[in-house]
C-alpha positions in Angstrom: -56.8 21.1 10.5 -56.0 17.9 8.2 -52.5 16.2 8.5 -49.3 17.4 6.7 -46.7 15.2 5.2 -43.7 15.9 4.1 -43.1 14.9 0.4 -38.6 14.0 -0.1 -39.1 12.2 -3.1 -37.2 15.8 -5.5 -35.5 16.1 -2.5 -31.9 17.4 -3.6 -28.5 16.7 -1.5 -26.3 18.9 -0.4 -22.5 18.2 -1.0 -21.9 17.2 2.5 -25.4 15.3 3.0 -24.2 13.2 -0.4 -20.8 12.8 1.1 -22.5 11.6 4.2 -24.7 9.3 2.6 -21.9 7.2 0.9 -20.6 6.4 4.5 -23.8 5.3 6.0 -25.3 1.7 6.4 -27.7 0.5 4.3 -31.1 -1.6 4.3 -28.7 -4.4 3.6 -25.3 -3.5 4.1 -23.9 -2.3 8.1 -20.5 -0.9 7.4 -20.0 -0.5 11.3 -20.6 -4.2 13.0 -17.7 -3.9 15.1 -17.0 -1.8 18.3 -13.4 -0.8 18.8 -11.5 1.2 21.4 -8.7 3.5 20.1 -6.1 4.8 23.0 -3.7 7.9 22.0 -0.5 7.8 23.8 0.4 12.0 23.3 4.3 10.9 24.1 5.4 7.9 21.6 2.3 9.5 19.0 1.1 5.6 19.3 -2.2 5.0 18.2 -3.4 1.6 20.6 -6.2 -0.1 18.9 -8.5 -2.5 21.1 -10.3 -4.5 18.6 -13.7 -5.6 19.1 -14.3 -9.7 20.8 -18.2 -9.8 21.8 -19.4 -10.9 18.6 -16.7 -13.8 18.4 -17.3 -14.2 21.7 -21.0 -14.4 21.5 -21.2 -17.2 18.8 -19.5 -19.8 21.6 -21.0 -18.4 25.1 -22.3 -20.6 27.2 -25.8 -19.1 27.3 -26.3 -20.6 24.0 -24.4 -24.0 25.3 -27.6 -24.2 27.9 -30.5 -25.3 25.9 -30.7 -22.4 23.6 -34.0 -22.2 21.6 -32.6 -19.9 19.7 -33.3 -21.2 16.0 -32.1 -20.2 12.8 -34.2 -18.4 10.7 -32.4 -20.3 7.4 -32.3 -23.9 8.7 -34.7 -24.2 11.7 -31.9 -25.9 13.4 -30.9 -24.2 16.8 -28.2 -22.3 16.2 -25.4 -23.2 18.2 -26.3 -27.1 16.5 -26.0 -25.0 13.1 -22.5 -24.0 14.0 -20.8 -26.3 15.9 -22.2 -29.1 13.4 -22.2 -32.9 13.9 -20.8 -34.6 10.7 -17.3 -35.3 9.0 -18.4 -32.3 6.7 -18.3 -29.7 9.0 -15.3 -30.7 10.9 -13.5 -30.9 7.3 -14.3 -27.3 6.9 -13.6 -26.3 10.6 -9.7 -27.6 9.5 -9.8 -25.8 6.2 -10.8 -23.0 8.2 -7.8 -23.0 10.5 -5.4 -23.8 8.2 -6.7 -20.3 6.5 -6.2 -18.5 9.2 -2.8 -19.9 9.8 -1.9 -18.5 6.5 -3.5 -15.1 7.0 -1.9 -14.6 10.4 2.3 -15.2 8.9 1.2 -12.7 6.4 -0.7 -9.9 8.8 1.7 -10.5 12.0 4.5 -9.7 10.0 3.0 -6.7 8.6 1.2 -5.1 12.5 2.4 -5.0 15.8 -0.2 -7.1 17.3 -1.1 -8.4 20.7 -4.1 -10.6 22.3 -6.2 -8.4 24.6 -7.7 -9.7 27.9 -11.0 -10.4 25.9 -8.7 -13.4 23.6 -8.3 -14.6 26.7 -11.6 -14.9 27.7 -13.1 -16.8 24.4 -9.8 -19.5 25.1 -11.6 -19.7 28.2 -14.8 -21.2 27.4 -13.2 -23.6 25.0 -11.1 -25.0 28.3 -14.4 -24.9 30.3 -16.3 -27.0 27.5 -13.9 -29.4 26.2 -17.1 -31.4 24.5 -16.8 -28.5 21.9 -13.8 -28.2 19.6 -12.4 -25.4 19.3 -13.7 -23.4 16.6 -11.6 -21.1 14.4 -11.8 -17.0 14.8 -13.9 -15.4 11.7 -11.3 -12.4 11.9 -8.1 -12.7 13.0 -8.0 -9.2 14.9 -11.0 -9.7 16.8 -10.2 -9.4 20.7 -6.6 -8.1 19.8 -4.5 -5.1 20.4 -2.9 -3.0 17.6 0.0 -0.6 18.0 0.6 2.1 15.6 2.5 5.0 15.2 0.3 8.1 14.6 0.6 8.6 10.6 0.9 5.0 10.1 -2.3 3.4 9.8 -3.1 6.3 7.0 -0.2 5.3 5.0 -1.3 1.6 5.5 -4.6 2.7 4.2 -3.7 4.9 0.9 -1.3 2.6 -0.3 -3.5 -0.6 0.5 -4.4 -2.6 -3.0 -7.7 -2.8 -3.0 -8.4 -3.1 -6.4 -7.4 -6.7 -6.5 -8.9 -8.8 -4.1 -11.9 -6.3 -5.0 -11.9 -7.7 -8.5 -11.2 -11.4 -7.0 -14.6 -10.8 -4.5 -16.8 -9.5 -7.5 -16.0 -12.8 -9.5 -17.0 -14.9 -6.9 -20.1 -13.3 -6.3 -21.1 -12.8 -9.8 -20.8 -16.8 -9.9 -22.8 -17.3 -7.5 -25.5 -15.0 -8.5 -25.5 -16.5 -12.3 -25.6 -19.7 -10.7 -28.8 -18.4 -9.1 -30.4 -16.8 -12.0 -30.0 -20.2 -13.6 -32.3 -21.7 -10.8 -34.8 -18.8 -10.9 -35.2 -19.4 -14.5 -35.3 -22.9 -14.5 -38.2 -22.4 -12.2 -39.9 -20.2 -14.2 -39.9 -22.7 -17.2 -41.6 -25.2 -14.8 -44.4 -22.7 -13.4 -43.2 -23.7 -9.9 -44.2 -20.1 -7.9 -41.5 -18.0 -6.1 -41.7 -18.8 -2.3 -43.3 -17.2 0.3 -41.3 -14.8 2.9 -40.2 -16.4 5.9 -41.2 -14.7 8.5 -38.9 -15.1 11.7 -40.1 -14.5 15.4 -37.7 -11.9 17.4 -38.0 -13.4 19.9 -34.8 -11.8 22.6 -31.7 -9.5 22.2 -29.5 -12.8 22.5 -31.5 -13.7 19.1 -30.9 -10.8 17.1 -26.9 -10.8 18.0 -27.0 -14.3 16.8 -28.5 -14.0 13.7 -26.3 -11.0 13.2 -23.4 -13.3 14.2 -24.2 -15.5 11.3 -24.5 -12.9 9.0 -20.9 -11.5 9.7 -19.9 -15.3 9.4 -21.1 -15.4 5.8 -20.1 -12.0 4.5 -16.5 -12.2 6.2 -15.3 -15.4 4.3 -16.4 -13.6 1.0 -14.6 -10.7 1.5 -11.7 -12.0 3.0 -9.0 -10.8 0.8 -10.7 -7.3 0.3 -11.1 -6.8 4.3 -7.3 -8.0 5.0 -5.8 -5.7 2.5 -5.3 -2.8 5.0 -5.5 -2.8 9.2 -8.7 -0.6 9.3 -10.7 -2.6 6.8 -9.9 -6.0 9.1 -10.4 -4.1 12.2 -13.9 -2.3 10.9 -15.5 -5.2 9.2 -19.2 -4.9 7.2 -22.1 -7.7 7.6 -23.7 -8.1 4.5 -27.6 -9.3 5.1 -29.3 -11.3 3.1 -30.8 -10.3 -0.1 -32.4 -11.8 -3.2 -29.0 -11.1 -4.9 -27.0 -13.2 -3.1 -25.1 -9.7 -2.0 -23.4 -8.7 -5.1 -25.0 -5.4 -4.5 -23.7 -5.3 -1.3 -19.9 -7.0 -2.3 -19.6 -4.1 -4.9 -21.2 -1.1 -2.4 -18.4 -2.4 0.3 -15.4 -2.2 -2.3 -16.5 1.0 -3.9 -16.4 2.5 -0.3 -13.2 1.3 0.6 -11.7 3.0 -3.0 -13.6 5.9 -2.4 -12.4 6.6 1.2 -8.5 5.8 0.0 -9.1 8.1 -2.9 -10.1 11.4 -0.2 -7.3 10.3 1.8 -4.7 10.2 -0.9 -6.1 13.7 -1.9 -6.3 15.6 1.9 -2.4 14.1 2.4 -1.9 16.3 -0.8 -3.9 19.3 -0.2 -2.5 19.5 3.8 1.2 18.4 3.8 2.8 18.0 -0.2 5.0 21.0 -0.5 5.0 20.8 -4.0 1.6 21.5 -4.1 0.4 25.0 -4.6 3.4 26.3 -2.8 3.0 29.6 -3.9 -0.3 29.7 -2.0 -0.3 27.0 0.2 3.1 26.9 1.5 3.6 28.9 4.2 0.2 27.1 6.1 -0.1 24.8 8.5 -1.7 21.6 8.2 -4.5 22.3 10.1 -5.3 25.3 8.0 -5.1 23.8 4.5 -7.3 20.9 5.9 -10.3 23.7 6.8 -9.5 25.2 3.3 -10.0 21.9 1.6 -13.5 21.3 3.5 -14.5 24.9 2.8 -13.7 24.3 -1.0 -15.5 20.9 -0.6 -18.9 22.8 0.9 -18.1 20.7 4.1 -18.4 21.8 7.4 -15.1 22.7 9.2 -15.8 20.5 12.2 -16.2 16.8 12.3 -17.0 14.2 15.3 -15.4 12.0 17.5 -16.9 9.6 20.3 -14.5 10.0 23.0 -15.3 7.3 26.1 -14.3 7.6 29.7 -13.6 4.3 31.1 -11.8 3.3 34.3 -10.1 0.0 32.8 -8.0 -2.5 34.5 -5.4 -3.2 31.5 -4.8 0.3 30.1 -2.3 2.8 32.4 -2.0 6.4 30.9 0.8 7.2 33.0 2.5 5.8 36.5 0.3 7.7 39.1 -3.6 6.8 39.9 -5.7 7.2 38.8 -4.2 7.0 35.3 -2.2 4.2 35.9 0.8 2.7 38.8 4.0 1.1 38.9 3.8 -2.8 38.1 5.5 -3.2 42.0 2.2 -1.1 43.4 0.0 -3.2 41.1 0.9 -6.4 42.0 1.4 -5.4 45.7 -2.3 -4.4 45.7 -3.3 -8.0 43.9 -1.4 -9.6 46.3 -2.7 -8.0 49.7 -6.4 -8.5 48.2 -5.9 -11.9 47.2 -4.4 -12.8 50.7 -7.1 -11.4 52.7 -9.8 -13.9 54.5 -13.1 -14.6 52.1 -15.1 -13.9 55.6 -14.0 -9.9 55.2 -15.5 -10.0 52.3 -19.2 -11.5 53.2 -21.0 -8.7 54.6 -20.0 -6.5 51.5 -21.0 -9.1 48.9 -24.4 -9.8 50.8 -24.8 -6.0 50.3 -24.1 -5.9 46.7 -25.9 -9.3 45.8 -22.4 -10.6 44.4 -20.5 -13.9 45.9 -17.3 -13.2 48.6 -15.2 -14.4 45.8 -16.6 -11.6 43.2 -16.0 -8.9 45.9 -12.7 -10.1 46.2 -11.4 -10.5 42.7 -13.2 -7.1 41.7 -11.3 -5.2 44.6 -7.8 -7.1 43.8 -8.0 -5.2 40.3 -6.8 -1.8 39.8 -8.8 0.4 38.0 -7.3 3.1 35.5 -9.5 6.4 34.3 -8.9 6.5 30.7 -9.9 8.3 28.0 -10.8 6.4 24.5 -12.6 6.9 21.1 -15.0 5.0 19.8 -14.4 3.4 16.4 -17.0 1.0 14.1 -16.3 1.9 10.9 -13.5 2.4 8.5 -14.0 6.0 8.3 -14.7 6.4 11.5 -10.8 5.0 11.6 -9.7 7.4 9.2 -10.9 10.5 10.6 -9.6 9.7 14.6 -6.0 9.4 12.8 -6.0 12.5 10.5 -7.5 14.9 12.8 -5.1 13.2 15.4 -2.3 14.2 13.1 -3.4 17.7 12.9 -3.9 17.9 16.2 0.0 17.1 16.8 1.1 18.6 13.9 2.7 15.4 11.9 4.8 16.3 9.2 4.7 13.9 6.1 6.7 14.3 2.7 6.8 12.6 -0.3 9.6 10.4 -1.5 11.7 11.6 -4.1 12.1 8.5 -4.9 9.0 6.3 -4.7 6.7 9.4 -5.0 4.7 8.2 -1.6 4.6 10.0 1.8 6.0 9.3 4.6 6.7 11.1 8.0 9.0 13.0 9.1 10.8 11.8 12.1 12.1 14.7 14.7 14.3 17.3 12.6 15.6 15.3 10.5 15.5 16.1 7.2 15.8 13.8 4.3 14.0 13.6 0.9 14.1 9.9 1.1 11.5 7.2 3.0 13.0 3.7 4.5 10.4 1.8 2.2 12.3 -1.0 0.9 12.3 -1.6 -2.9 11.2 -5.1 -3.6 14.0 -5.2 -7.2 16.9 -4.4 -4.7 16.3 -5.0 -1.4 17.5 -1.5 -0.5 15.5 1.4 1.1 14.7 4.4 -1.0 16.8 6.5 1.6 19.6 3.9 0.5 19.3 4.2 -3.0 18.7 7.8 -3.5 22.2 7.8 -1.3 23.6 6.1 -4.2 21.6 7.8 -6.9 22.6 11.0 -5.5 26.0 10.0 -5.4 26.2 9.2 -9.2 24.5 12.5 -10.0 27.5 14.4 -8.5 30.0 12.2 -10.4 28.2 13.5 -13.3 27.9 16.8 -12.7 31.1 17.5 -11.0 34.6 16.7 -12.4 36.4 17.4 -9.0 34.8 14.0 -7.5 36.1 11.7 -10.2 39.7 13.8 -10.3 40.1 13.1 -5.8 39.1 9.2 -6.8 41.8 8.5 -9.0 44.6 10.1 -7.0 43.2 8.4 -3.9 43.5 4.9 -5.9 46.9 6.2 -6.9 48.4 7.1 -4.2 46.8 4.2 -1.2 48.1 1.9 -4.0 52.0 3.3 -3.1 50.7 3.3 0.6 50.3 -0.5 0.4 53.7 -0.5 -1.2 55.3 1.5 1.5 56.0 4.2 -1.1 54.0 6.3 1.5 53.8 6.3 4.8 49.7 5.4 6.1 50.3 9.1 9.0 51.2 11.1 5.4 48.3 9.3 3.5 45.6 10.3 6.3 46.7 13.9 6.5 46.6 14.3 2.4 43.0 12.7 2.4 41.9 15.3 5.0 43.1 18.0 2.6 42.5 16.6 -0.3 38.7 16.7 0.7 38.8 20.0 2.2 39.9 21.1 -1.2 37.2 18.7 -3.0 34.6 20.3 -1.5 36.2 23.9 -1.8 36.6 23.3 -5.9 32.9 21.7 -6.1 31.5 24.8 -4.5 33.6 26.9 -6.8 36.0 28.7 -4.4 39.0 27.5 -6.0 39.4 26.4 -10.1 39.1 22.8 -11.3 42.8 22.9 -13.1 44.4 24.7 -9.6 43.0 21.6 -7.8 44.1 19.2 -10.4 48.2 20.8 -9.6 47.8 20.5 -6.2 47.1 16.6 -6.6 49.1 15.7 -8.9 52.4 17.6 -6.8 51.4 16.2 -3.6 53.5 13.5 -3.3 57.1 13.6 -4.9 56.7 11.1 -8.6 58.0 7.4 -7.7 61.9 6.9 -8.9 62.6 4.9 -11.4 64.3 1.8 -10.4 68.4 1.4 -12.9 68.8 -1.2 -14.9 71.7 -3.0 -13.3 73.4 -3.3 -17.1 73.7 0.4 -17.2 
């Protein structure tokens, strides 16, 4: 029986296989480098984002300190050398470097709740332990950190994000660089000098292929910068752009088209599933949840999508105050403390068992380990989908602003039509200033407002004047209100108010000219 092969070159998509397709990695383009841990705290709705270290980690450990033969496949210098450098240059740029980063991190810490996880602590570490090397600069400032964020947030973050700017900014840059290149190809062209041969690189270990990878994400992160910093989950879920004849325009444009395209679904399913201006008629009386399978069913998408949910027993995330989800910080430290104390001789037999040193054996049994449940994140809209199905799940309520025109959640019960965004003209919230617009509107359209001002003005001015006494004052603004409110609802006539004001208070006397 001969051999069949499949031809998929007229191969058509489906919807949802096209849709999938736009999120995936490519020959030269990873969209998912990093490996994040996302904790969901069911109580506060707090999203708790663990972002990945190992790769910043990595580029510094000490098992490339120890003679690495690792060598670059670009330079043929090992790679640890490559990096670390040994000339004025490189430190120059190690200082430019930092400097950025100081800048970055005013403008992002402001912006994010964010803390240093026990992995930041880790990479300071080696620095200490290897003072001969200088301490080199993160490549993203949220590597090895933890970011806290209410459930609804990090969408908002997202939708509203400006990508189209630092997008624009990234594709000039690389289109320089590429027509600097095409000038060099030409050039040798003109001199009949032939293209070069493929290097071909020996894999040689795992600890190579993270490296080179490591190098790569160095590379592609300073020249997206600005695009990756414009929202949380594009920092936290960075690409790595490999190497291509093209110098990665390709892959710079791919990257920012993603990004837009993901904000653009995002800004549509927080339309379809919670505006309640939108199709009310039809769409009003569902739930969330409901128009969110209606959307995917419209879309030819499947009403189902995945998460990676991990089990881990972690020693620095509690789910609650009773083990094994978590203890009281007396219980914890009282367990440290009674390991800590113990003799290293109880501990010999047990580490001889286990192949591990008496000081392991005692450090691993001072900690206390938590089960706790986490997702698995690497990609932005891996990100994205956690959060809005999260929000389903818990039934978050958004509206949009009546003034700004952009959601926002809905706290508790309370109503209000207005979002505490603060307008950048004014320095005023949008709740604030629809107060005030509101306000004007029923001076406008309601006589019996301006009509209790100017007898207020009258008669407080006779108040200060001890024409009126302050107890009658208070009373008559009680009433006067009362009736305000009764005439603006129409339950007593504009002119009937009007007599009551002007009568309330006996006319002022005129004073006698002392001639008369």
């Amino acid at each position: 029986m001969s051999e069949i092969i499949e031809d998929y070159s007229e191969y058509q998509l489906t919807d949802y296989e096209r849709y999938q397709a736009f999120r995936k990695d490519r020959k030269t383009l990873k969209l998912n480098y990093f490996t994040n841990k996302v904790l969901y705290d069911r109580d506060d709705h707090l999203l708790s984002i663990k972002t990945d270290i190992y790769e910043e980690y990595f580029s510094v450990h000490d098992m490339l300190v120890k003679e690495s033969e690792v060598i670059s496949k670009e330079t043929g210098r090992p790679v640890l050398k490559q990096y670390l450098g040994d000339d004025e240059e490189t430190e120059e740029y190690r200082q430019e470097h930092i400097e950025e980063n100081d800048k970055w991190w005013k403008i992002l810490s402001d912006k994010y709740e964010i803390y240093p996880a026990e992995g930041m602590g880790m990479y300071e570490m080696f620095f200490k332990d290897h003072p001969e090397i200088p301490i080199q600069p993160l490549i993203n400032l949220f590597s090895g950190k933890i970011v806290n964020i209410r459930l609804g947030e990090g969408i908002l973050d997202f939708v509203y994000a400006d990508f189209d700017t630092p997008y624009e900014n990234t594709m000039r840059g690389h289109a320089a660089l590429r027509y600097i290149q095409m000038i060099g190809e030409r050039d040798r062209e003109r001199r009949g000098v032939p293209e070069e041969a493929p290097t071909v690189t020996k894999i040689l270990n795992k600890e190579q292929l993270l490296t080179e990878d490591y190098h790569e994400f160095y590379g592609t992160f300073n020249s997206i910068q600005e695009l990756a910093y414009a929202s949380l989950y594009s920092a936290i879920c960075p690409p790595i752009f490999y190497r291509s004849e093209t110098l990665n325009f390709k892959e710079a444009d791919l990257y920012g088209q993603y990004l837009m395209e993901l904000q653009k679904e995002y800004r549509d399913l927080l339309e379809f599933c919670y505006d309640e201006e939108f199709f009310p008629e039809l769409l009003g009386e569902l739930l969330p949840s409901e128009r969110f399978a209606l959307y995917r069913l419209i879309h030819h998408y499947p009403t189902w999508t995945e998460r990676t949910e991990l089990f881990e027993l972690d020693h620095w995330f509690m789910s609650g105050e009773k083990m094994p989800y978590g203890t009281t910080k007396e219980q914890d430290q009282e367990r440290f403390v009674k390991a800590i104390r113990r003799d290293k001789a109880d501990f010999t037999e047990f580490a001889e068992k286990y192949g591990i040193s008496p000081e392991q054996a005692q450090v691993y049994l001072a900690r206390t380990h938590y089960v706790t449940v986490a997702y698995r994140i690497c990609s932005v809209s891996d990100m994205l989908q956690l959060e809005f199905t999260k929000m389903l799940e818990e039934n978050i309520r958004f509206r949009k602003c009546k003034r700004c025109g952009r959601y926002f959640i809905m706290k508790g019960n309370y109503n209000t039509n207005f979002c505490d965004r603060i307008d950048p003209e004014t320095g005023k919230t949008c709740k604030e200033l629809g107060a005030i617009d509101n306000y004007k509107k029923k001076m406008e359209e309601n006589a019996a407002i301006p009509l209790y001002q100017k007898y207020y003005k009258r008669y407080a001015a006779r108040v200060k004047v001890r024409q009126i006494k302050e107890a009658d004052f208070k009373r008559w603004k009680n009433e006067a209100v009362f009736r305000r409110d009764e005439c603006c609802e129409g339950k007593i006539r504009l002119e009937e108010y009007a007599a009551w004001l002007e009568g309330s208070f006996a006319n002022r006397k005129k004073k006698h000219n002392l001639s008369e």
